[in-house]
MMTF fields as JSON, N, C-alpha, C and O atoms, coordinates in Angstrom:
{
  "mmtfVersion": "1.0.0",
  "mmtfProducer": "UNKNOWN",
  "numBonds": 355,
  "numAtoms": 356,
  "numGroups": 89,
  "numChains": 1,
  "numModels": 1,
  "chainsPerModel": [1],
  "groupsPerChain": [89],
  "chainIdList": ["A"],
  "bondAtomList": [4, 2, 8, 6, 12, 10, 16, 14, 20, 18, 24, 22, 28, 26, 32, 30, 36, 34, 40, 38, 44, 42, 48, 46, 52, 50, 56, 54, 60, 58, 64, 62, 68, 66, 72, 70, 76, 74, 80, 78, 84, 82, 88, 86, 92, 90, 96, 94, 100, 98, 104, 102, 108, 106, 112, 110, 116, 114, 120, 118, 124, 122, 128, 126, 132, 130, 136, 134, 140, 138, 144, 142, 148, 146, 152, 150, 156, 154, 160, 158, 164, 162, 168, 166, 172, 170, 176, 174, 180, 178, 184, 182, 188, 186, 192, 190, 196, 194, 200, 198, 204, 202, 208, 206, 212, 210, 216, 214, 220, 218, 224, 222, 228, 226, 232, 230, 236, 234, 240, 238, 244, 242, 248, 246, 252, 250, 256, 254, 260, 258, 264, 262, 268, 266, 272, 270, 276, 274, 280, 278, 284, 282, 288, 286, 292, 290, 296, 294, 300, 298, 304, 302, 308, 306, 312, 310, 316, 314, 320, 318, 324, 322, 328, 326, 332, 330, 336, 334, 340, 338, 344, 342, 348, 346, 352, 350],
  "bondOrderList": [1, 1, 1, 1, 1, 1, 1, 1, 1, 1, 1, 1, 1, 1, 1, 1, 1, 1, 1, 1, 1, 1, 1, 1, 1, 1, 1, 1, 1, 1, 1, 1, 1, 1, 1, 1, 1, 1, 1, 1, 1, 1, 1, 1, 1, 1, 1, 1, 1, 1, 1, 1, 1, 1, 1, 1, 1, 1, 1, 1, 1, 1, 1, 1, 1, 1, 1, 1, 1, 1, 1, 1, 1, 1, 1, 1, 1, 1, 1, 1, 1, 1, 1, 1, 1, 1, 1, 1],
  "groupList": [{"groupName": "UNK", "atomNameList": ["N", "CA", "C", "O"], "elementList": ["N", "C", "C", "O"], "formalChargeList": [0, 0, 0, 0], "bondAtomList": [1, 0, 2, 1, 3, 2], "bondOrderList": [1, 1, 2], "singleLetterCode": "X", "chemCompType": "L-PEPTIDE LINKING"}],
  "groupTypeList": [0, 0, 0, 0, 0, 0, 0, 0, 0, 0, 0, 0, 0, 0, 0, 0, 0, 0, 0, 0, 0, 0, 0, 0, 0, 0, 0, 0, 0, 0, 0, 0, 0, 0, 0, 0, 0, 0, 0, 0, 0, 0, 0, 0, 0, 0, 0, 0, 0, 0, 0, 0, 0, 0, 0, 0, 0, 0, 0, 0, 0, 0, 0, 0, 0, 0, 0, 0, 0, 0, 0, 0, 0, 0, 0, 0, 0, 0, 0, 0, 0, 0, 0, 0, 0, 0, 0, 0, 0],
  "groupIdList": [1, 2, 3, 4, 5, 6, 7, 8, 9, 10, 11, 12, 13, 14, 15, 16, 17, 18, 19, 20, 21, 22, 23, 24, 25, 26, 27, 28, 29, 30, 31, 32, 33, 34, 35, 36, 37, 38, 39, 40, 41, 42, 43, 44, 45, 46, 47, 48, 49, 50, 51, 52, 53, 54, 55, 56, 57, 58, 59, 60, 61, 62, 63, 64, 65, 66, 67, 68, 69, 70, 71, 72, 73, 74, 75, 76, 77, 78, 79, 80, 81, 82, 83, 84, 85, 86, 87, 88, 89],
  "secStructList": [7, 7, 7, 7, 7, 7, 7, 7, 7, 7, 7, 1, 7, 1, 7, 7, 1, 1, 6, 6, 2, 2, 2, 2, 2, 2, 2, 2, 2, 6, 6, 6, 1, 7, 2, 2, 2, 2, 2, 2, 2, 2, 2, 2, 2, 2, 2, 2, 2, 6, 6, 6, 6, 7, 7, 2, 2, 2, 2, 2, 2, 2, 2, 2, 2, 2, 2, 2, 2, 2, 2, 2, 6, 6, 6, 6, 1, 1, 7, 7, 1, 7, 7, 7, 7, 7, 1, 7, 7],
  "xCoordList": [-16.701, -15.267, -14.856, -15.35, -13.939, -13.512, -12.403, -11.359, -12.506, -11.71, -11.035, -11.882, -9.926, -9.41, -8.404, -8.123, -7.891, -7.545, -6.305, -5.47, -5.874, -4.319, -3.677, -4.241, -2.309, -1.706, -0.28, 0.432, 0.464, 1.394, 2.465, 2.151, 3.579, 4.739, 5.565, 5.718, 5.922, 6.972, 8.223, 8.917, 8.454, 10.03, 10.965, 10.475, 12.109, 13.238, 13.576, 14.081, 13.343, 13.791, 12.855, 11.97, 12.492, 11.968, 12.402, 11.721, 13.907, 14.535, 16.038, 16.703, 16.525, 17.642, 18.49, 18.054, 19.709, 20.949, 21.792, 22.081, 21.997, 22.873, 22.233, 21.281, 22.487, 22.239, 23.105, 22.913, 24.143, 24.702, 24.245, 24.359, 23.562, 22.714, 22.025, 22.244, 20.561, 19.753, 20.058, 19.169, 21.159, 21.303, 21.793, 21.827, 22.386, 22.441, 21.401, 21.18, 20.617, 19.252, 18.583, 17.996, 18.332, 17.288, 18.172, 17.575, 19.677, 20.383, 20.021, 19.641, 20.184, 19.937, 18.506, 18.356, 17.277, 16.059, 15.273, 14.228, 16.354, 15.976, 17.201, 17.56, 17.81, 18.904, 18.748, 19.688, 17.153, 16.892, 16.724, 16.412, 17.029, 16.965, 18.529, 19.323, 18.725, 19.893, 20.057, 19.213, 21.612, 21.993, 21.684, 20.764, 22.406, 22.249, 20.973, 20.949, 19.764, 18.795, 18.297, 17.615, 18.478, 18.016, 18.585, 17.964, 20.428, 21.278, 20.794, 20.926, 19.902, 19.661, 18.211, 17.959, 17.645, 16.068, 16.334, 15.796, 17.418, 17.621, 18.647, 18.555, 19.633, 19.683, 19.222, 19.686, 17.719, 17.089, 15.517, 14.757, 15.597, 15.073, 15.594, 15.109, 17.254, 18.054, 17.919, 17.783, 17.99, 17.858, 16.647, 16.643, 15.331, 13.808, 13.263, 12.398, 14.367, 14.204, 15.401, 15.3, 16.179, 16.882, 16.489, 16.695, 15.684, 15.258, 14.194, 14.34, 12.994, 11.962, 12.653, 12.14, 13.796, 14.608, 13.845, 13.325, 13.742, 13.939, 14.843, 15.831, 14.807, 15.919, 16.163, 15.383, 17.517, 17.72, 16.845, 16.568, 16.562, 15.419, 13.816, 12.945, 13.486, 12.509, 12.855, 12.127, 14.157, 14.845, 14.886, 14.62, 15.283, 15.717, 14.295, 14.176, 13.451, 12.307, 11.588, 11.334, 11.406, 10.932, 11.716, 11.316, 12.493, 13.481, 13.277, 13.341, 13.016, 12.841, 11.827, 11.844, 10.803, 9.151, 9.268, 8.74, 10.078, 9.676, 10.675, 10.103, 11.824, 12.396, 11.634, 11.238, 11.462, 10.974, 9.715, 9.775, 8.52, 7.473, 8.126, 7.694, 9.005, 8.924, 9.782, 9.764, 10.54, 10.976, 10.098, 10.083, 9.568, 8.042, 7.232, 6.692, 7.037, 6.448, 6.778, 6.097, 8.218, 9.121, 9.308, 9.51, 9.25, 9.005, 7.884, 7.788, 7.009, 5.484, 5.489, 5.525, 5.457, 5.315, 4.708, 4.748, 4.294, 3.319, 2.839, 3.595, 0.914, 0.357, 0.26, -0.019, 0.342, 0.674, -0.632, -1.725, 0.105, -1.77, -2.33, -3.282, -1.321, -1.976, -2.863, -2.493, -3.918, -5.101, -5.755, -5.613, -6.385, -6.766, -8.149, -8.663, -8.517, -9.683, -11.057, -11.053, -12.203, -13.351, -13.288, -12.76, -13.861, -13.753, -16.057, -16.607, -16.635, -17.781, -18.275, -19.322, -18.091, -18.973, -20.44, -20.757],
  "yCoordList": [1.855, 1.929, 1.42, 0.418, 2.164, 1.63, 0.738, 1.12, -0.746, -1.561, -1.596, -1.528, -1.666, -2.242, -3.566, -4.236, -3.725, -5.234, -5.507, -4.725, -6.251, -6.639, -6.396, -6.717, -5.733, -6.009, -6.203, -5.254, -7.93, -8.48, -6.888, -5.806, -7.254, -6.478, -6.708, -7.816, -5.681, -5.653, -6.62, -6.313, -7.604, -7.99, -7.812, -7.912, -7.587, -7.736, -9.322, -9.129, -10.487, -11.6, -12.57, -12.049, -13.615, -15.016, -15.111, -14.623, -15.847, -15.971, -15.548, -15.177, -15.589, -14.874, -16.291, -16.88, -16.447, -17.049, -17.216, -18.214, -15.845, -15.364, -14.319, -13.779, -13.924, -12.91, -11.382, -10.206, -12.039, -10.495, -9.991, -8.826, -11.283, -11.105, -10.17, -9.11, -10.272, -9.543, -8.249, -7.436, -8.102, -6.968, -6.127, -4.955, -6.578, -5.455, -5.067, -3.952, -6.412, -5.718, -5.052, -4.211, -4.977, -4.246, -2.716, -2.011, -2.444, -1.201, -0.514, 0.644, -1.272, -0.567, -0.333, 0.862, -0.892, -0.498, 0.56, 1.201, 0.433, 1.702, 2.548, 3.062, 2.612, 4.043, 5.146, 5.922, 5.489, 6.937, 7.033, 7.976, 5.726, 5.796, 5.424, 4.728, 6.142, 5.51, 4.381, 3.53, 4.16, 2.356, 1.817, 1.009, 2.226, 2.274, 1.375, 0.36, 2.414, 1.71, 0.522, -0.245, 0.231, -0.901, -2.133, -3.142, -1.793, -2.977, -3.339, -4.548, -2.481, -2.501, -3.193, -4.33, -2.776, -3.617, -5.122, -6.14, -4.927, -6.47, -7.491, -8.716, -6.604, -7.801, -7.946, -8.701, -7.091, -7.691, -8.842, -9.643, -8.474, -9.74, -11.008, -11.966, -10.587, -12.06, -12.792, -13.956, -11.884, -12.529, -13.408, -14.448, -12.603, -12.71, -14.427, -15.164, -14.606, -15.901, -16.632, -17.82, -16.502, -17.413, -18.016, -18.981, -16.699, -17.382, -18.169, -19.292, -18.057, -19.32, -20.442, -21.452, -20.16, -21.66, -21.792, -22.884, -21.022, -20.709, -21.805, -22.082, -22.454, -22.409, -21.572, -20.623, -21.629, -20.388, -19.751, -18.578, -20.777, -19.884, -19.739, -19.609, -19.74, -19.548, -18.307, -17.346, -18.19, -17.129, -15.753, -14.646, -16.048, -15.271, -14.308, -13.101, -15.299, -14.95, -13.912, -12.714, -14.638, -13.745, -12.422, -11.322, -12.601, -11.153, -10.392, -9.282, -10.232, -9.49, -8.685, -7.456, -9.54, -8.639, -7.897, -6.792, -8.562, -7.667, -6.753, -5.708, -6.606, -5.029, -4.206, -3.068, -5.251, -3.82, -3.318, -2.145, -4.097, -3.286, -2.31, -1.188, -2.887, -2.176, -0.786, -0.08, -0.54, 0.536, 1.722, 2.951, 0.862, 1.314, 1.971, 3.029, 1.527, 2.021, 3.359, 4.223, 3.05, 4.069, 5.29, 6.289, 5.346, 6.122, 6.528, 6.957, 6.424, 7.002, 6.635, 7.61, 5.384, 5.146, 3.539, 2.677, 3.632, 2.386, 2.77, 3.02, 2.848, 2.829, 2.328, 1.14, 2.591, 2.151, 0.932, 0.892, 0.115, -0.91, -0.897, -1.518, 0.208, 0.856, 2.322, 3.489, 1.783, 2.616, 3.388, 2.769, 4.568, 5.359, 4.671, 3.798, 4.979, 4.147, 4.914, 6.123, 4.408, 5.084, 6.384, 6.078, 7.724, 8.497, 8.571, 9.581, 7.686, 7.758, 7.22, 6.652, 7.138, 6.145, 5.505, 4.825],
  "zCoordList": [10.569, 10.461, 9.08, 8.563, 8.536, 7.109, 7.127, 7.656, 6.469, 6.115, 5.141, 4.25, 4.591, 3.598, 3.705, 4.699, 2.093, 1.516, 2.046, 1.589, 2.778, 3.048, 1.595, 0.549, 1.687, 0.602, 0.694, 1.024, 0.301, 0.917, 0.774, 0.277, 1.327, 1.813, 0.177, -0.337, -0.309, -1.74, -1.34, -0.371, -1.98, -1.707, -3.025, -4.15, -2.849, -3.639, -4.66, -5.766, -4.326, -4.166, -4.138, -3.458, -4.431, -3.916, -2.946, -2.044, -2.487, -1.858, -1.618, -2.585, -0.497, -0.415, 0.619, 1.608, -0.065, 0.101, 1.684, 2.343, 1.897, 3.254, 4.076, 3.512, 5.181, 6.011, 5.425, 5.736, 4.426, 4.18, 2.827, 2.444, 1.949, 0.68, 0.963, 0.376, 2.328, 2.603, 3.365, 3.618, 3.675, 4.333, 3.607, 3.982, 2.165, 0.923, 0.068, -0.404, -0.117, -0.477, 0.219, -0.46, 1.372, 2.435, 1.612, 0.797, 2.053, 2.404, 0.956, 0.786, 0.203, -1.709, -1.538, -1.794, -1.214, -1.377, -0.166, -0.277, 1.158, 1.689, 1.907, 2.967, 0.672, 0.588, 1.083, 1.256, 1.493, 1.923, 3.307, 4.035, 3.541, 5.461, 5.877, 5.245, 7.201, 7.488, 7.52, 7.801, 7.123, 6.879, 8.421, 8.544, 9.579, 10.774, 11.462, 12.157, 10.821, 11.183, 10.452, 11.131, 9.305, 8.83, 9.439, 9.773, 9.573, 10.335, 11.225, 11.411, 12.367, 13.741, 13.237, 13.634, 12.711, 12.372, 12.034, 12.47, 11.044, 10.759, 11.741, 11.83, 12.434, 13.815, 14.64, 15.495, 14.844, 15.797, 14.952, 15.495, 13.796, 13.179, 13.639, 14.241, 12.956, 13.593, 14.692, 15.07, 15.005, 17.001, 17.331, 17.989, 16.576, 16.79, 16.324, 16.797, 15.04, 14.278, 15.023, 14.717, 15.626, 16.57, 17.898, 18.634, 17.763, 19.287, 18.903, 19.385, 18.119, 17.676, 17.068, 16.587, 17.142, 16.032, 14.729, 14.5, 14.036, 12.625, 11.831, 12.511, 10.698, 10.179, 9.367, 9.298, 8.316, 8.015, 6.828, 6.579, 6.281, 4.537, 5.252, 4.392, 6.183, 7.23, 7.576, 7.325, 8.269, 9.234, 8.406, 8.873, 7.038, 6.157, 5.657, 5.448, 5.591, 4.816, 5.912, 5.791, 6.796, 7.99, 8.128, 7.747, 8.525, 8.689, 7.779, 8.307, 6.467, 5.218, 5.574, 5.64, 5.839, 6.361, 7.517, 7.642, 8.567, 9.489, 9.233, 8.921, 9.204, 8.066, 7.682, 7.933, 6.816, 5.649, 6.503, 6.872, 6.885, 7.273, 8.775, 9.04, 9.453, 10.088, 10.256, 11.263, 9.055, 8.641, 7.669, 7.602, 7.148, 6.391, 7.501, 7.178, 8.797, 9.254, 10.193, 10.745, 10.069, 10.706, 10.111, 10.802, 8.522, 7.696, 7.168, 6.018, 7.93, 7.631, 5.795, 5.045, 5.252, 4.22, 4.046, 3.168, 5.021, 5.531, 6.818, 7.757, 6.911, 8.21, 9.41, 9.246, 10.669, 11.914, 11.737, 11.172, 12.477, 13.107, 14.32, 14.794, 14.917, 16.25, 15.786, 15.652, 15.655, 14.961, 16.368, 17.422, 16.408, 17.508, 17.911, 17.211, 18.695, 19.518, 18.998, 19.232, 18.346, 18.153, 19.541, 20.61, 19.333, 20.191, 20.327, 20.766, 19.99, 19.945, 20.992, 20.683, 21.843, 22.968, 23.059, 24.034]
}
């Protein structure tokens, strides 16, 4: 089976300030997806880091990744990690 190198997730930012900071950067860097869905990716980030009690430059940071990858992945512009099962028995 072929492996390759983790390679971290692109961010915009070091860090980001507010919840509405990041929700304009997310919307400017995936302009080609509906706004819709990014909002919806990123309040359920919100939620995701509220409920672990996050604080907020924790909360913030987190939410960024799981965004972006998981719109990345929504857009076939990042690979699933639900990989198909060897078919070799």
């Amino acid at each position: 089976m072929k492996t390759t190198a983790a390679v971290p997730l692109a961010r915009c930012c070091p860090v980001h300030d507010d919840w509405a900071g990041l929700a304009r950067h997310l919307l400017v860097d995936f302009s080609s997806v509906p706004s819709r869905t990014v909002v919806d990716e990123l309040r359920q980030a919100q939620s995701a880091s509220r409920f672990f009690g996050l604080d907020l430059a924790d909360a913030l940071h987190c939410a960024e990744l799981m965004v972006r990858y998981r719109v990345l992945i929504a857009t076939g512009s990042h690979p699933s990690p639900a990989l198909p099962l060897p078919t070799n028995r």
